[in-house]
C-alpha positions as CSV (number, residue, x, y, z in Angstrom):
1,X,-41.5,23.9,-34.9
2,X,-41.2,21.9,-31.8
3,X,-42.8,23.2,-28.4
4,X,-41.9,21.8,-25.1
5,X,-39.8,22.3,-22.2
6,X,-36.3,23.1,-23.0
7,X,-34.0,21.3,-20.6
8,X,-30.2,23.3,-19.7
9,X,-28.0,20.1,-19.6
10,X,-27.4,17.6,-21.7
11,X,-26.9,14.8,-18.8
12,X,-30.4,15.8,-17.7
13,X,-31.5,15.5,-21.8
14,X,-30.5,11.6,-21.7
15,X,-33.1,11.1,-18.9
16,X,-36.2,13.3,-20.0
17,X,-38.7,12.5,-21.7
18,X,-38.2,15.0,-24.3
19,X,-36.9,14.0,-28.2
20,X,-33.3,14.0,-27.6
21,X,-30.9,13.5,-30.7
22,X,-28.7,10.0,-30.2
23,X,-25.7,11.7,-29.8
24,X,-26.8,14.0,-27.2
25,X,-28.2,11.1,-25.3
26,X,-25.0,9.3,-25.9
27,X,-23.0,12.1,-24.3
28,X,-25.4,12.5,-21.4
29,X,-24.6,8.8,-20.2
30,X,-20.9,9.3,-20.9
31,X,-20.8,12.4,-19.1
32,X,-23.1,11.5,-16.2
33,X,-24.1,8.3,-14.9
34,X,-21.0,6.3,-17.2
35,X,-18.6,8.4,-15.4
36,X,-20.1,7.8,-12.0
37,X,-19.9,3.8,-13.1
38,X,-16.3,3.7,-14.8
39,X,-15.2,5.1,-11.5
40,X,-17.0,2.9,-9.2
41,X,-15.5,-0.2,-11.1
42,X,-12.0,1.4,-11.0
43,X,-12.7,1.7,-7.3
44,X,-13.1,-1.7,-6.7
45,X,-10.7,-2.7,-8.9
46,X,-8.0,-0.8,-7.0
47,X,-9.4,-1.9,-3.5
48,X,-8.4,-5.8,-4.9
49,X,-5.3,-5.4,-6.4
50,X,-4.3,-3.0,-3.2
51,X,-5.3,-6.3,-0.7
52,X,-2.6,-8.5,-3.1
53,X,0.0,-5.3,-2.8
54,X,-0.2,-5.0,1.0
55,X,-0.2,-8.6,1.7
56,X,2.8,-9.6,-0.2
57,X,5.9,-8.9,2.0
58,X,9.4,-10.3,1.4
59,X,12.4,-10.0,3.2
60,X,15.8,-11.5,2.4
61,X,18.3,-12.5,4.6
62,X,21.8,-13.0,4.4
63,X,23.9,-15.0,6.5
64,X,27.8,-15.4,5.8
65,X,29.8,-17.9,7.7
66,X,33.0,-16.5,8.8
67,X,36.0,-18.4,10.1
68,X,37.8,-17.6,13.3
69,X,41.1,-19.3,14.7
70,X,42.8,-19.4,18.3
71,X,43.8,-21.0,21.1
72,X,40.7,-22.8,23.0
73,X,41.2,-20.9,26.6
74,X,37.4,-22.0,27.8
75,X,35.3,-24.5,26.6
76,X,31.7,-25.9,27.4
77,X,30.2,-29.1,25.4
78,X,27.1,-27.9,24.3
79,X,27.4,-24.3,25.2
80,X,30.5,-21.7,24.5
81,X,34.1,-21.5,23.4
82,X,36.3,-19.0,24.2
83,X,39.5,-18.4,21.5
84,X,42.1,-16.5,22.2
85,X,42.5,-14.7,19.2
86,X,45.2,-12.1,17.6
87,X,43.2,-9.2,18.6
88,X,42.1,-10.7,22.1
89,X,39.4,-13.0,23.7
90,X,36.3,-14.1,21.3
91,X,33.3,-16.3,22.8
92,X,31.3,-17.9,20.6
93,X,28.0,-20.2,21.5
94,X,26.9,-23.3,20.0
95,X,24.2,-23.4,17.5
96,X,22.0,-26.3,17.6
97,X,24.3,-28.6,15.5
98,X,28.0,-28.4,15.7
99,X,30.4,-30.8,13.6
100,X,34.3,-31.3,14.9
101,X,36.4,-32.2,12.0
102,X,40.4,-32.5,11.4
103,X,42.3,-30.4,9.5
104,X,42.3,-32.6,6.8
105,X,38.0,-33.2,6.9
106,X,37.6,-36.1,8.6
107,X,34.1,-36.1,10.4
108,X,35.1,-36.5,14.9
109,X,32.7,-39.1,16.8
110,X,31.5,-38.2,20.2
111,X,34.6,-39.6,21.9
112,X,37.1,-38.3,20.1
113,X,35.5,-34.8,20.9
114,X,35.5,-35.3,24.6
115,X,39.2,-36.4,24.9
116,X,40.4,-34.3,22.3
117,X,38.3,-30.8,22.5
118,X,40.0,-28.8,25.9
119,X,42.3,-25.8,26.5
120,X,45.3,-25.0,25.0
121,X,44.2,-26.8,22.0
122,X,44.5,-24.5,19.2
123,X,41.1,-24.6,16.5
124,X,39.6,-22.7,14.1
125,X,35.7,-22.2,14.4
126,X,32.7,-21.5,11.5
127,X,30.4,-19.0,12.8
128,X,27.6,-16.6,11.7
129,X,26.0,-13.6,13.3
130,X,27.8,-10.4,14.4
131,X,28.7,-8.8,18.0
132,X,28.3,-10.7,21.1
133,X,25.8,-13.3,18.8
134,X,28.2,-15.8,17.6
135,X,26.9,-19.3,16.8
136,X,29.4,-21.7,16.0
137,X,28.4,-24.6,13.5
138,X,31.5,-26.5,12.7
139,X,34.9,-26.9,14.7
140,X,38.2,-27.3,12.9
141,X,40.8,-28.8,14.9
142,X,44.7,-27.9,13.8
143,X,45.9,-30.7,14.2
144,X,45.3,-34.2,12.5
């Protein structure tokens, strides 16, 4: 018969000094300091994956060109049109590239812009954005 201290829990068994089966002192570490570890590496473990979660942010945009078609009533080189349209005036501004083409495609050179682009010359217009942001990117004259 064994005399000695008798200890109350098992996690305190797996670090005593007493005789201690193996499997108690198994269960000990599992139960007490192995826990305290598995939840330290989780920890960390979370706080790295969470930096890679945070950090990655998308965003998508979509832009749709849509057409628009009137009579030129003001017009600016460089800056705005203003079509008079079915359902009233529409001004549009100039995006930072703007290509003037004929009906049938053909590309316009800067000279045949300036004698050609004026009121009263009907066009149709490619433009993106919505409400009083209207950037025009490619005018379609009527005629050829």
């Amino acid at each position: 018969m064994r005399r000695g201290i008798r200890i109350k829990g098992k996690a305190d068994a797996a670090f005593s000094s007493e005789e201690v089966s193996p499997g108690d002192r198994l269960k000990g570490i599992q139960n007490g300091k192995g826990l305290a570890v598995k939840k330290t590496i989780l920890s960390i473990a979370l706080a790295v994956v969470a930096q890679f979660a945070w950090g990655q942010t998308s965003s998508t945009t979509t832009t749709t060109t849509i057409d628009g078609g009137g009579v030129i009533t003001e017009y600016t080189p460089g800056s705005v049109i203003t079509l008079k349209e079915t359902s009233g005036p529409r001004h549009y501004r100039f995006g930072k590239t703007v290509t003037y083409v004929t009906k049938s495609g053909r590309t316009l050179d800067e000279e045949t812009v300036r004698t050609r682009i004026k009121v009263g010359i009907p066009v149709h217009v490619h433009y993106t954005g919505e409400g009083d942001n209207l950037l025009v990117d490619r005018v379609i004259l009527d005629e050829d």
